[in-house]
C-alpha positions as CSV (number, residue, x, y, z in Angstrom):
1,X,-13.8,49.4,49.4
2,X,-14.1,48.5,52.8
3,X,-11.3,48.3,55.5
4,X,-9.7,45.2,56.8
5,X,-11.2,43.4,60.0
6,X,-7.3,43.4,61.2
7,X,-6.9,47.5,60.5
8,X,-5.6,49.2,63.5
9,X,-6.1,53.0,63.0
10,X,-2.9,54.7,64.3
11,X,-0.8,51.8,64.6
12,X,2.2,50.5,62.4
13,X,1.3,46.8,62.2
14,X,-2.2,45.0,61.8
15,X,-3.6,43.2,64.2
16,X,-2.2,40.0,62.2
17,X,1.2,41.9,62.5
18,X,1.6,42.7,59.0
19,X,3.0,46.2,58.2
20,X,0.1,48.3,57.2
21,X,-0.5,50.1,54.0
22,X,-3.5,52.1,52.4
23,X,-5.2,49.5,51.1
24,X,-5.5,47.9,54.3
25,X,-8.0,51.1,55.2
26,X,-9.9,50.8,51.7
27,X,-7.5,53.9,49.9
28,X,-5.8,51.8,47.2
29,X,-5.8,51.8,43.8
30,X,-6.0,53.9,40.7
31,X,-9.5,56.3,40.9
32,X,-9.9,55.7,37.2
33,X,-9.9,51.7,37.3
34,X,-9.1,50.1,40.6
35,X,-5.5,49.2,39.5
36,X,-3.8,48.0,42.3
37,X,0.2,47.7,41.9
38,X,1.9,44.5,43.6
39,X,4.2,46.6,45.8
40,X,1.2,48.0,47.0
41,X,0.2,45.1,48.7
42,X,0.2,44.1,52.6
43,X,2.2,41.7,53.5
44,X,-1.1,39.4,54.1
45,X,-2.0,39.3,50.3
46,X,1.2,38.1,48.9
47,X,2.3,35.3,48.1
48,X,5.4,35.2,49.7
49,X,6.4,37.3,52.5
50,X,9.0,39.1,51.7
51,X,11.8,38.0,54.1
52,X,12.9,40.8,55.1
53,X,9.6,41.2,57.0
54,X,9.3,37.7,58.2
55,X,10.4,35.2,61.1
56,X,12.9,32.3,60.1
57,X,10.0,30.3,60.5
58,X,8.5,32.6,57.4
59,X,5.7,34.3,60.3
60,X,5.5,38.0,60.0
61,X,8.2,39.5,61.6
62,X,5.7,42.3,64.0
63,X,3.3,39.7,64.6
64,X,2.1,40.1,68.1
65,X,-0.8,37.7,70.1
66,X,-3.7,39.2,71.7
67,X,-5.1,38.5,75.1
């Protein structure tokens, strides 16, 4: 597994400003079968997200815009 296009080595958030989570570098998952569990999931693969990490406007709550 490959990581995302929006991974940000050392950082918190993404560069889509989810929070980031192993999977997000390609280290998720069971070894045995590739399981992965839904709370496992970034925010970006959901399909809510979950408000407490979201806008009133339901845009994730980090989310900053690059120059």
């Amino acid at each position: 597994m490959r990581e995302c296009q929006s991974y940000q080595p050392r950082e918190m958030v993404c560069r889509d400003g989810f929070v980031q989570r192993p999977y997000c570098h390609g280290r998720a998952g069971c070894t045995a079968c590739g399981h992965i569990a839904a709370d496992a999931l970034p925010g970006c693969l959901r399909n809510e997200i979950p408000e407490h990490l979201a806008t009133d406007r339901g845009a994730p709550l980090f989310y900053r815009s690059e120059p």
